[in-house]
Each structure stands twice: as structure tokens, then as C-alpha cells.
N, C-alpha and C positions, 0 to 999 in steps of 0.2 A: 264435517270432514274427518274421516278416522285418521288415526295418529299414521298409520303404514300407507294411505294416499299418497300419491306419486305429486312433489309438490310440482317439481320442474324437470322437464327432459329436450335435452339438445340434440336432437336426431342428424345421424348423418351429414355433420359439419366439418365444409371444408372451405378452406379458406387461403387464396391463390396470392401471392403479392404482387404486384406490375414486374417487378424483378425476374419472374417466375418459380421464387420462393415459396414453396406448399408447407405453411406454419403447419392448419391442420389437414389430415388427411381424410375425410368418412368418420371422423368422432363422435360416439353417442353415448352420451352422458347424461345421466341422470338421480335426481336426491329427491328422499321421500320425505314429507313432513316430521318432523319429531326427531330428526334424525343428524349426527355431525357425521361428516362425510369428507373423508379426504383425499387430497387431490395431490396425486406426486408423480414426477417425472423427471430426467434431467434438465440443467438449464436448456430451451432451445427445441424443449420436447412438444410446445406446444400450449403448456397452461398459463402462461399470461394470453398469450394472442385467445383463445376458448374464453376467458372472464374476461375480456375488455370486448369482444360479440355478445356476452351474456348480457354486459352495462352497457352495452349501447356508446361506447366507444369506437367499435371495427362493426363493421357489417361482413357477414360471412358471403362466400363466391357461391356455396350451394349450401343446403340443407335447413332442418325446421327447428324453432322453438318454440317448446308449450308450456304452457305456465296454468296452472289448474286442469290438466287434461285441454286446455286451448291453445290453438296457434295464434303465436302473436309474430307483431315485425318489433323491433329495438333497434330505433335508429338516434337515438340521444342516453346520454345516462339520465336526464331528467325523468327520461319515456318509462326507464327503467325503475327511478325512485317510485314514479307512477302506478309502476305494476307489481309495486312491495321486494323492489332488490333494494340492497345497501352491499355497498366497498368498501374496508376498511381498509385504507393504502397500508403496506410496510413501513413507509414514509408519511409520517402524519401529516393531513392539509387541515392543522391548526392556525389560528391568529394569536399566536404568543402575548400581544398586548390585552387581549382583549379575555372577560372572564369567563368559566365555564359556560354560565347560563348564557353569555351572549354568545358565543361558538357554536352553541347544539342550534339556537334557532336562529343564525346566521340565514337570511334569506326566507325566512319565515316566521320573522318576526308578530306575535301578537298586537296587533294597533290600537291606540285610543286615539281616536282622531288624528292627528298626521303623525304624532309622538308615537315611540315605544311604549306599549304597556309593561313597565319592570317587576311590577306585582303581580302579573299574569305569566309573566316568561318565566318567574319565580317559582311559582305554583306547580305553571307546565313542567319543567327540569324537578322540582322534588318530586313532584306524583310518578313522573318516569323513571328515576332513581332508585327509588323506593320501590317501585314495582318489580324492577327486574334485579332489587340486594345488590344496585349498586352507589355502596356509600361514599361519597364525593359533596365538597364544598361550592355548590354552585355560583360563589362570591370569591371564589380563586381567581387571580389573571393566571392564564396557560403557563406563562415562563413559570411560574414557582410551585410546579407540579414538578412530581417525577413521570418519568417512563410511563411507570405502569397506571399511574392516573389519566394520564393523556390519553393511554389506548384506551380503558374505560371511558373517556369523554367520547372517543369516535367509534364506540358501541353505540353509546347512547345519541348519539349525534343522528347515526343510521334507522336506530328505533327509534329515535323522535317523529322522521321523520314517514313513519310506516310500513318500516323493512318484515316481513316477515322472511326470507330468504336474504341471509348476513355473508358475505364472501371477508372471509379472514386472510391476506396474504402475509405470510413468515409474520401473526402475529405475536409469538414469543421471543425472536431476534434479538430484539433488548434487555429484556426482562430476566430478571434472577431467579431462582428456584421459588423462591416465597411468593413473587410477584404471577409468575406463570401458574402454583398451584389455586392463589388466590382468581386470576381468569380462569382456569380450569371450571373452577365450582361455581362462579358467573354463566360459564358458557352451559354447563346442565343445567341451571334457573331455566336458561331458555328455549333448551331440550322439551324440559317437562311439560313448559308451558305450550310446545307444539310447535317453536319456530324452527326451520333449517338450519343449517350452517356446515358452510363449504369450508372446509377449512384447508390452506395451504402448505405443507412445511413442509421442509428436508429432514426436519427435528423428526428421523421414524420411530423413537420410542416414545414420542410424544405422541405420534398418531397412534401409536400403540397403547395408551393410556387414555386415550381422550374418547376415538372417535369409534363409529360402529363399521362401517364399511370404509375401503378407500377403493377409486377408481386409478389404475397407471397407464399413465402416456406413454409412450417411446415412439422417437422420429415421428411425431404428428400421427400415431396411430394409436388406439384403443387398445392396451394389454390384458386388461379383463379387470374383472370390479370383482373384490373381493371382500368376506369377511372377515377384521382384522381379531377376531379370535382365533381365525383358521389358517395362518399365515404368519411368520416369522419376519424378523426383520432382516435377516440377513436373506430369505426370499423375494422380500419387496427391493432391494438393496439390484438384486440379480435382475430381475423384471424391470427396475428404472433403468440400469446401465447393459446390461447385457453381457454380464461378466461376474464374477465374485469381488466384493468387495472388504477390504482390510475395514471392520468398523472401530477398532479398535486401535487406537495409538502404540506402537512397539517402537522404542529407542533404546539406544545405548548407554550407559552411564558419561556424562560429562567428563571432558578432559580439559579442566579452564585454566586459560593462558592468562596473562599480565589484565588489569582496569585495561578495558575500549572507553568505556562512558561512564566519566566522573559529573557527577550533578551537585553542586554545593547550593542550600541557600536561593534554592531560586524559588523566583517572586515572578507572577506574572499579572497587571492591574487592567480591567478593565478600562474601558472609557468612562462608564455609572461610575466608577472606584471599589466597584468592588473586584476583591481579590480570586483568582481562577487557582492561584497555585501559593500556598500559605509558605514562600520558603522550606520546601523540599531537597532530602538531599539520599543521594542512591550512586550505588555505583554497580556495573555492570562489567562481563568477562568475557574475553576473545574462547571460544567453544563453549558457550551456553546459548540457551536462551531463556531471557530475561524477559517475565511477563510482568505484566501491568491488568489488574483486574480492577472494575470498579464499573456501579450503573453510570450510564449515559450522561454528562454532564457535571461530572467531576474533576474535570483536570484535564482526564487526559489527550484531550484534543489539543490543548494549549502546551504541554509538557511536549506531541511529537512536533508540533510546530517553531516551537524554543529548538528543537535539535535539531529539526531539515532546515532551519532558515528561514519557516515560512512566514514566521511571527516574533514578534519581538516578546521581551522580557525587561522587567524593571529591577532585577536587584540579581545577584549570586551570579556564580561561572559556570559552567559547561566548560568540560574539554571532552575533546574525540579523539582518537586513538594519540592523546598525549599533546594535542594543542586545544589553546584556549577560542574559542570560534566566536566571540563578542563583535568584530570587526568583518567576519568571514561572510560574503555574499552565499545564496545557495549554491553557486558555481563553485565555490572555493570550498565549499561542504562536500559536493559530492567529488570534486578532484581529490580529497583524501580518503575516496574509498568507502562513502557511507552513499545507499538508497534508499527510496520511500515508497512502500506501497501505500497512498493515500485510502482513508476510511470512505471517500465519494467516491468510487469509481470514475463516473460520469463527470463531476465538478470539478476533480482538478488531477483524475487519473490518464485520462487519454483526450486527447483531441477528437469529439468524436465525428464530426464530418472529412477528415482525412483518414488516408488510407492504413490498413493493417503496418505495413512496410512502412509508413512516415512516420506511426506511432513508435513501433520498434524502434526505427534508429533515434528514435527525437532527443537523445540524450550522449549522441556517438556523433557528432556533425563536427565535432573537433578530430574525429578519426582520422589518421589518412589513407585508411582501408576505404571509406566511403566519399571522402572528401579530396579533389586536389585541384590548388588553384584555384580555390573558389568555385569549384564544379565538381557538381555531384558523381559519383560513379558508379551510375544505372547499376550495370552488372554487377559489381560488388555486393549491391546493395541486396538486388534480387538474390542472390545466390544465399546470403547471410539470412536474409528474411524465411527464405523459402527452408534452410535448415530449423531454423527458430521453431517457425511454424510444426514443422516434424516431430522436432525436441520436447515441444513445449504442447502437442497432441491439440491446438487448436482448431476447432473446426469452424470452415472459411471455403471460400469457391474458388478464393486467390488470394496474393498479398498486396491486391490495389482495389478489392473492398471496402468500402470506407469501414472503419468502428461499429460504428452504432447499428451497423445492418445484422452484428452478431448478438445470439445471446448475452447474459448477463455472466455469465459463468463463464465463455468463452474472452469476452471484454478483459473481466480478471485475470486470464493468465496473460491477455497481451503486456497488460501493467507486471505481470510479473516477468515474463521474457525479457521485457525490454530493463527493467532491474536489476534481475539476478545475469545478466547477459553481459553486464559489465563489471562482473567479477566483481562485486562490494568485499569490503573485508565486515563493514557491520551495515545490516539491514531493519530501518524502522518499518514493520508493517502494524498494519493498522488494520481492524477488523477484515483480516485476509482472507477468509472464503466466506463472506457476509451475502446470502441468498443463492448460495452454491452450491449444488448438486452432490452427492454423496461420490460420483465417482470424482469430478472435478475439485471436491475436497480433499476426498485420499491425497489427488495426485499435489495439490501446494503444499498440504500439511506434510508429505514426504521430502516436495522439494527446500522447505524450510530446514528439517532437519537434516537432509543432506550439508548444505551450506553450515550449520553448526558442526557437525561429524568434519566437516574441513576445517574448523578451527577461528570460525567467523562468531561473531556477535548476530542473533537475531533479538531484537527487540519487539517482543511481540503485547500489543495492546487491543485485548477481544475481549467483548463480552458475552461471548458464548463459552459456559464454562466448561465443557468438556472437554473445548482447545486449549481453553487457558491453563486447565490444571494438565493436561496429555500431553503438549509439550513445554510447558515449562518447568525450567532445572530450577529457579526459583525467582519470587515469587512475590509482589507488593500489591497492596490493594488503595487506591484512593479515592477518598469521601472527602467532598466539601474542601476540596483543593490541598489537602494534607493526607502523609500516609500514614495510616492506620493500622500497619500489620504488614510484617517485611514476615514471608518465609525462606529462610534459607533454603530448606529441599521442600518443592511444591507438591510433592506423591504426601507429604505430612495431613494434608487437610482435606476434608471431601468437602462437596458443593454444596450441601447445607450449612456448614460451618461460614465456609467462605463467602456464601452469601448472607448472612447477619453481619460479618464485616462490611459490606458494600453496599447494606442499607443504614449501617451507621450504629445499629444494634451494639453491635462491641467494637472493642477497638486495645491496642496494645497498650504498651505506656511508652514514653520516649524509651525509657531505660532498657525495656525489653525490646523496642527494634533494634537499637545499639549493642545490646547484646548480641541478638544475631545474627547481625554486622561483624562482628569481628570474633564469631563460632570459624 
């Protein structure tokens, strides 16, 4: 097969919901062997629903798939491992207990006699490892990997199992500079060696560095495939949203008011006993915002949890704009003024089988705009919703919708409407445009620094670093449950820097963050 062979092509796919929701519309898409290939559109535009027909997830309403120049049907993802696809989720479906080499052949275990063969599943995970340069301890359990190991296990998880066609969705979302250059030069290994790969991202200077062509969706329709030598990002930017987009962070210089958020000493202990948060101490300022960088499983899940209430702490105080919150339910958190845009959307952002309008208010039922008597008031309610919706550019059929029927991008601004809509004075967000469309990110990463420019606290914890250093006025990084590097002004440091902090590489000394502590 020559390397410019048409590996796979999805002719004229369209794809109807019972709703009568048209995900796709006539999309034909197609990637050539030897070739990465990417695939971008705004949230909603159609490219999750297109690769869950490809994996045999959704069956399309009309149109054809061919795989080698052959029409095939894909009615299971098994059908699909079958036919040499592999998915690698954004959301890894690892078994953290359990060690590399048993995750890759998970369900395809090598047998001796009714037992596992261990010395053969040994064998199998090095020879595939090794083939494709990627170097990994196949006697790891999951939990004690990082990030960027894990997604290399569910590369290799996909090639174990005979993917020559790899679908990557927002593979580098987590990863640091070092970690995504080091996938980078993974994902040519398997360039050269003539495998495909679809790859997904918003990240467009990634796609601009990685891949050879990119196909753009908009509104479930085909905008044309291009080559991404022949194409700007700030044209691909125009063709996913249908408008110019700011790619580029512009704010104002900080104007910081009195401590919002004082952290002393805090300790947060595991059930194992091991420690999440080494005695930590940080203080933050009414008109900033205060970033939090560090890879995935450092802290700081458990640091915004200690502050929304979500989770307990075993040692040090927290106070919020000037009370100490040890006693304080999350009710009694957010009555002084503080919200949370949680890092799951889906787990613990929105209710997603109720409607637009019930998510919105779900945090205002103490209102008596919406509330009297113990009886809700409809109109009020709709009216407030239906502005929100305006305000907040969500796109919806209505505000009794349920959630989950909308994009991923559209989901996120509900959690943000219904936060920023009750006027916080400080806001914890948490990986806040995490799988979000370049226009739907402009438009939070604006409304965040809005709410700063009024004189609020944003507490912003990402790791996508051209958020974290864009808007943040300054600046900590945490590794291994302690901070390692406070900056005072965040414009100080670029991303290579900042990411050898966050893999642990360097690190301050106490003395030098207390210095620039009290710069």
C-alpha cells in the first residue's frame, strides 16, 4: 500500500437524532495512510458524534464508510478495533490498580491454560514498546504514573491491539510542554511507520506543528480540508467559528484590593495516609487573578475542594474574604460570595438530565425573585433564564432542554452563567474552558477577566498553559502536594520554564517564595 493510499473515507455522513437534532450534515471526511490529520470545529460542530460512527459507537442516518478503498457497516467499537481503529478517550479508561502490562492486554490476555501467561504479556507490552520508542515500565500500577505515561499506555493499549487508524481526542489537555513535545515525536515514530492518525484539538498551533492536513466542521457541515502549511491559525480560528477570533490574551494591569484568600499550613491526608497537600500556605487579592499551575495530580483538586467545601482538610485555616470557613457548610461558602466552576463538568457541574433553566437557577432557590412560598415562579424564572441564555451566547432550542443534549462547550458556559450570575466577589474555576472551542474560550477567558477588572478574586487552576500564564497576575505551581515556585507577576516566566517546575525538575527554596511573598 503506498504511503498517500486513502486509509479511510466517511462519505456523505449524516446523522439525525429522534430529537430532530442534525449532529452531522453530508460530511465527507477522509485521511490517507502515513499521514496525522486534524480534525477541528467548534464544541457542537459535529466531531465527537463523526468518531463515535467511525468507532462504532453511533450508526450514521445516511451515508458510507470505507476502510481500505472498502465499504464497511461499524456497528460496535469491538467491530471497529476489528477493522484496525483505536480511540484514545481525553478521559483515560485506565484501571489505576492494576499495572501497565495488565491494562494494554486487558481483555486479551495471553493464556496458559486457564491462568494468565505474565511472561508472555511481558514480552508482548516490551516488543510493542519498544517498537513504537515508547519507553514505559510495564510493572508500573496506573495510579503511580504521570499524565503523560498514562496517555502513552492508551497509545499503546490501541496498538496492542491492531489499530492502524489511532483517533487522538484533546490528546495534549493535560500534558506540559515537555510532555506533549515528547508525544509529538511518538506520534511521527508512527507517521513514518505508515500508521494514520486523526488527531483532535482546539490546541491550533499544535495542529499547526504536528499535523499535515486538517479537515473543519461548522454547524454539522464540511468547511473544506486543508493544508496546514497553507493556512494560518487565525484562518482556521475564522472557518471553525465564523467570525475573527482574539487568539491572543489582552488585559489590563491589576488593581489589587485587601487578602480574599488566606491559606495557612494546610494539610490535606488521604485515606492510604498519604499526604495531597504538604502544609501549603498562599495568599490571594480582591482584583487579581490568582493562578494555580501544576501537572494533573498534584494538589490541586484537593486545595479547590478544601476551599468550596467540597472536601475536608486535616491541619492549617483557610479564611475567605476575612472568615475562617473550618465549620462553614458549602452553603455557608457560597453565602459569602464565593463560586466554583468545577474541573468535571458533567460529575459535579450541572445536573445533566434537568433542564437548562433548572441548572441556571440551582444555586438561587433561596431567591425571592424565583421563589415565594415555597413555590417556584415560572415566569420569573423563564424570563431570567431566557436573558442568561442571551448573555451568556449559549446555544439551546430552549431553557427546558435538558443539559446533556448540548455540546461540551455550550454545558461549560451553563456552569458558568449560573456562577458568575450570582454576582461572586471570589471565583474558584477550575480547568475553565477544558475541551472548548476557540470561540467559546475567548468568550470565558473574557468573562473571567471581566469579573477581575470589577474588583473580584478569580482563582484560576488550569493546566493548559497559555491560560495559566494569559491570565494570570500571579502565579504558584504545585508538585507533589507542595508549592514549588510562587511568581509574583506571571508575564515573568514562559512555558518551558514553567513547565520544569511542574514536572518537579526545579523548584524554589522556601526562602525564595517568602521573598516573593512579601516583594
Amino acid at each position: 500500500m503506498e504511503k498517500t493510499a486513502e486509509a479511510l473515507r466517511l462519505q456523505n455522513i449524516t446523522k439525525v437524532y429522534p430529537n430532530g437534532v442534525i449532529a452531522n450534515n453530508g460530511v465527507t471526511f477522509s485521511v490517507n495512510y502515513g499521514e496525522i490529520h486534524a480534525l477541528s470545529g467548534e464544541n457542537g460542530a459535529g466531531k465527537t458524534t463523526l468518531m463515535k460512527i467511525l468507532f462504532g459507537e453511533e450508526e450514521a442516518t445516511d451515508g458510507e464508510i470505507y476502510i481500505d478503498g472498502e465499504k464497511v457497516r461499524i456497528t460496535s467499537p469491538l467491530m471497529a478495533i476489528k477493522m484496525g481503529i483505536g480511540l484514545v478517550h481525553q478521559h483515560f479508561m485506565l484501571v489505576p490498580s492494576l499495572t501497565v502490562a495488565e491494562n494494554m492486554v486487558l481483555g486479551i490476555e495471553p493464556r496458559h491454560g486457564l491462568s494468565i501467561d505474565v511472561d508472555e504479556t511481558e514480552r508482548l507490552v516490551k516488543e510493542v514498546s519498544q517498537k513504537f520508542n515508547f519507553s514505559i515500565d510495564p510493572n508500573k500500577k496506573i495510579r503511580d504514573l504521570t499524565v503523560g505515561q498514562k496517555q502513552k499506555v492508551e497509545i499503546l493499549k490501541a496498538l496492542i491491539r491492531g489499530a492502524k487508524i489511532l483517533i487522538l481526542d484533546e490528546p495534549t489537555a493535560v500534558l506540559t510542554p515537555q510532555e506533549t513535545k515528547e508525544l509529538f515525536i511518538e506520534l511521527k515514530v508512527l507517521k513514518e511507520k505508515g500508521y494514520t492518525i486523526i488527531f483532535i484539538s482546539h490546541k491550533l498551533n499544535e495542529v499547526k506543528e504536528l499535523c499535515d492536513r486538517i479537515t473543519i466542521i461548522r454547524h454539522g457541515r464540511t468547511m473544506g480540508v486543508y493544508n496546514l502549511s497553507e493556512i494560518s491559525e487565525q484562518e482556521i480560528s475564522r472557518l471553525m467559528v465564523g467570525r475573527d477570533v482574539a487568539l491572543e490574551i489582552i488585559k489590563k494591569p491589576p488593581k489589587l484590593g485587601k487578602a480574599s484568600i488566606k491559606v495557612r499550613d494546610l494539610k490535606v491526608i488521604e485515606e492510604s495516609g498519604k499526604y495531597s497537600l504538604k502544609g501549603i500556605s498562599l495568599t490571594a487579592h480582591y482584583g487579581e487573578i490568582f493562578g494555580v499551575a501544576g501537572v494533573e495530580g498534584n494538589g490541586q483538586l484537593q486545595l479547590a475542594e478544601a476551599l468550596t467545601g467540597m472536601g475536608s482538610y486535616q491541619g492549617g485555616t483557610i479564611e475567605l474574604d476575612g472568615k475562617e470557613i473550618s465549620r462553614f457548610s458549602i452553603g455557608d461558602i457560597r453565602s459569602i460570595g464565593v463560586s466554583h466552576i468545577p474541573e468535571d463538568r458533567m460529575v459535579s457541574g450541572v445536573a445533566p438530565h434537568l433542564s437548562v433553566a433548572e441548572n441556571v437557577i440551582a444555586d438561587k432557590l433561596n431567591f425571592e425573585q424565583f421563589v415565594k412560598n415555597g413555590f417556584l415562579r415560572s415566569q420569573s424564572i423563564r424570563k431570567f433564564v431566557t436573558e442568561i441564555i442571551k448573555r451568556y451566547k449559549i446555544a439551546c432550542q430552549s431553557p427546558d432542554v435538558s443539559v446533556d443534549s448540548l455540546s461540551g462547550g455550550n454545558i461549560q458556559k451553563v456552569v458558568l452563567a449560573r456562577e458568575l450570575s450570582s454576582e461572586p466577589k471570589i471565583i474558584i474555576a477550575e480547568q475553565p474552558t477544558r475541551g472548548v472551542d476557540v470561540g467559546a474560550t475567548e468568550f470565558i477567558r473574557n468573562e473571567l477577566l471581566a469579573s477581575r477588572d470589577a474588583g473580584n478574586t478569580v482563582f484560576l487552576i488550569s493546566s493548559d498553559l497559555n491560560e495559566i500564564l494569559g491570565l494570570s497576575d500571579s502565579l504558584i505551581v504545585l508538585y507533589d502536594g507542595e508549592i514549588v515556585a510562587f511568581f509574583p507577576d506571571a508575564s515573568k516566566i514562559n512555558e518551558e520554564d514553567l513547565g520544569r517546575y511542574m514536572l518537579g525538575i526545579e523548584r524554589q527554596s522556601s526562602e525564595q517564595i517568602s521573598e516573593a511573598y512579601s516583594e
